[in-house]
N, C-alpha and C positions, 0 to 999 in steps of 0.2 A: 471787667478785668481784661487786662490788656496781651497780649500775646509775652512778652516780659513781665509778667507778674506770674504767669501761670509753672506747677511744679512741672510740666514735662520741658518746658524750656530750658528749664536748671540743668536737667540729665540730660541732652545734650553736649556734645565738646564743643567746646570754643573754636571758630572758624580755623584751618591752618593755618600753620603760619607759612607766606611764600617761603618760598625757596632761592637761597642769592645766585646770581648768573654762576658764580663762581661755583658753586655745590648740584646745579643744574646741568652745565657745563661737563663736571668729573661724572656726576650717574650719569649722562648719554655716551659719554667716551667708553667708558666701563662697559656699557650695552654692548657698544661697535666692537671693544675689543673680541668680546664674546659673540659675537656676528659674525665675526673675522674667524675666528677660529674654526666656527662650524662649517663657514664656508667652503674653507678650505679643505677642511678634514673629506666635507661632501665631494669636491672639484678631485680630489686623489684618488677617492674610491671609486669615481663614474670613470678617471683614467686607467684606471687598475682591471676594473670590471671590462670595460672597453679593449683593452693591449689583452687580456682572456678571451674573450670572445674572438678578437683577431686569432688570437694561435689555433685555437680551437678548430675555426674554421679551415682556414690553410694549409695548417699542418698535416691534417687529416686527408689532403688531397694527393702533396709530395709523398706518403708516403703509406699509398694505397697499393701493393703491391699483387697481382693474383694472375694465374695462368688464364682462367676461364671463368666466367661469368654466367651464374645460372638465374635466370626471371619466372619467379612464382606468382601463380596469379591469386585474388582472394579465395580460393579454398585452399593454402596452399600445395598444388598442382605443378609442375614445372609447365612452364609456358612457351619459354625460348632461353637459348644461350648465345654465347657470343663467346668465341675459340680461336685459339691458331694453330693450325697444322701444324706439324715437323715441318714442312718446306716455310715457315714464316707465310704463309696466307691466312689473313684473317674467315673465318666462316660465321656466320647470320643461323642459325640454326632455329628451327618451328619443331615446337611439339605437340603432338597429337591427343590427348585424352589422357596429358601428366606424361606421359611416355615420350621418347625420342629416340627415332629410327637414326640407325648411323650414316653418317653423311658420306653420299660414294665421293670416289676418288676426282680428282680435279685434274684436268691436263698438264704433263709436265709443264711444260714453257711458260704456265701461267702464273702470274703474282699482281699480288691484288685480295680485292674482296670477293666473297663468293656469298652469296645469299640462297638460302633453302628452302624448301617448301617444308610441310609438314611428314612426308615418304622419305626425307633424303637426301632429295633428287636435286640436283641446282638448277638455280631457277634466272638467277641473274647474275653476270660478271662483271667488275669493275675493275680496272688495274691495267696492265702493259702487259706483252711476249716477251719474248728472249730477244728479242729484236729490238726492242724499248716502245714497239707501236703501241697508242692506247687499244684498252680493249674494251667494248660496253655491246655485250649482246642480252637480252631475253632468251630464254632457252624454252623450249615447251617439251614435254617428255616424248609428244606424237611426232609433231613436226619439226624438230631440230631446232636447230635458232630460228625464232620468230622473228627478232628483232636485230638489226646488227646497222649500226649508222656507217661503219667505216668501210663493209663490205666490199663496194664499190670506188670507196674513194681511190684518186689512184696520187704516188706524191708528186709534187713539183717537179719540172725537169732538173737538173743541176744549173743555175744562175738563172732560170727563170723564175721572174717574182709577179703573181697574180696583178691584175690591175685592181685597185681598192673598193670594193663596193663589187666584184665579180669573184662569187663563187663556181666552180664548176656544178652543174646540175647532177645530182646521185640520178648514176643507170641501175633501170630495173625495179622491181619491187622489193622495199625492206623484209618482205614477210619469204624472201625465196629460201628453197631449203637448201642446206648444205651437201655442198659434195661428199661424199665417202672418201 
């Protein structure tokens, strides 16, 4: 009995029938169409999603508005703030065991940044005088200014200009204490 004689051969379908270019042709168009559309649909929503996330992020920067700034640590404790006096100086503030001692007073003439220890007490200064000189000292509470670069420095004459590669040598030691 030959593979055509046998009944499972019967029930079977009859092989397809191809398909003409022309009917092959319209269902792969038809696909693309439908390809096309998702594409696109997808390409708007990653630009939508996208121009949100932009706002999101930016937005939120322009218009972050606050006097003072307080930093808690993981239990939250207060850790450190960061403030501006009435006179517009920024201050660096440390806190002690969640707690923060008030920051003493800072020298009239000075503007700038003021950094603190955890007592108070400042400890570093950043910024100019009334005179517009920079000012950058370390302060110690015992010793007065420990550190101060410009101390010493003294300025230019009027129309004299250093030779290039010659600084004047700083008199003294950085660590001398200040006069009363």
């Amino acid at each position: 009995m030959s593979e055509e004689d046998s009944p499972v051969a019967d029930q079977t379908a009859s092989p397809a029938t191809p398909l003409s270019l022309e009917e092959r042709v319209a269902y792969l168009e038809s696909q693309n169409e439908g390809l096309k559309r998702v594409g696109l649909l997808g390409l708007v929503l990653v630009l939508m999603l996208g121009a949100i996330l932009v706002h999101q992020t930016y937005s939120d920067l322009r218009t972050s508005t606050t006097r003072a700034v307080t930093l808690l640590n993981d239990q939250d404790q207060l850790s450190a703030a960061v403030t501006v006096d009435p006179q517009g100086r920024t201050q660096f503030l440390q806190a002690r065991y969640g707690s923060m001692a008030s920051a003493t007073n800072l020298p009239d003439d000075f503007r700038g940044y003021a950094f603190y220890d955890s007592d108070g007490v400042p400890r570093v200064f950043i910024g100019e005088d009334k005179e517009k000189h920079t000012v950058f000292q370390v302060l110690d509470p015992g010793r007065g200014i420990a550190f101060n670069p410009f101390e010493n420095a003294k300025a230019p004459a009027a129309g004299a200009t250093p030779a290039p590669g010659k600084a004047p040598a700083p008199q003294g030691s950085p660590t001398a204490k200040p006069t009363p």
